[in-house]
N, C-alpha and C positions, 0 to 999 in steps of 0.2 A: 536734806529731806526733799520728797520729791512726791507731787499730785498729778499723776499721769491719766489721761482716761485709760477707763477700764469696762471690765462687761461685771456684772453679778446680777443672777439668775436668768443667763444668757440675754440681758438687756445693756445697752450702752449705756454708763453713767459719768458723769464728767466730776470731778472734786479741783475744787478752786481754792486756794491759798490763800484767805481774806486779809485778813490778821496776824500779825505775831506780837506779843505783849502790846496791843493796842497798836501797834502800827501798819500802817495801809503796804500792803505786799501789790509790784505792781501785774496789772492784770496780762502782762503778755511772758509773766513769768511763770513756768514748771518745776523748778526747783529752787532751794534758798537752801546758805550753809549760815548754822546757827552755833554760838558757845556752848560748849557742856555746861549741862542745870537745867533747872524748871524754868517751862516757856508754855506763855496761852498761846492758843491758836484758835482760829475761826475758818471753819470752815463752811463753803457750799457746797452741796450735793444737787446733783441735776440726772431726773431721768430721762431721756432722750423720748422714750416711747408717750411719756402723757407731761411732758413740759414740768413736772414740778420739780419746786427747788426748795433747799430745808438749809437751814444753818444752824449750824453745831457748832457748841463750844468744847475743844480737845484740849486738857492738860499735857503736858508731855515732859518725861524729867532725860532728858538726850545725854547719852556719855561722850566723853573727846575720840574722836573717832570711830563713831556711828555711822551707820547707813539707816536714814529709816522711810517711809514711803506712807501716803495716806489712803485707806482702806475701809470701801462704802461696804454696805450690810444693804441692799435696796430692792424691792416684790417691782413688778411690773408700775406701782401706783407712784412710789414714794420711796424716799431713803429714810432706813429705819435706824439706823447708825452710819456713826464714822468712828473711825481707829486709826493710832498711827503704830506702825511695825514695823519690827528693825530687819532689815535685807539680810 
């Protein structure tokens, strides 16, 4: 699973990997490989253009040999979701 910056509605958004079942993910990490099954995730969302950041909490049920990536919803202000989707 992988939190790459991204753009949506042509603005820079960064999503950051907080958590996975309550465990600190460290911050100079982009990707983590996780077991098949259900896994929390915590996420932040940051829009580049007006500095705000939002944390979201993502369920996610991952199969054994998944590709999946996390995936902001974010207007010029603010992120208005996170998703995670499989590659």
């Amino acid at each position: 699973m992988r939190a790459d910056p991204v753009m949506s509605a042509g603005l820079p958004v960064q999503l950051r990997l907080r958590q996975v079942n309550g465990r600190d993910v460290a911050l100079a990490s982009s990707a983590v490989e996780l077991p098949p099954g259900k896994h929390e995730l915590l996420v932040d969302c940051r829009v580049e253009e007006s500095g705000s950041v939002r944390r979201f909490a993502v369920e996610a049920e991952l199969e054994a040999g998944g590709r999946y990536r996390l995936v902001a919803n974010a207007t010029a202000r603010n992120c208005e979701a996170v998703e995670l989707i499989g590659d």
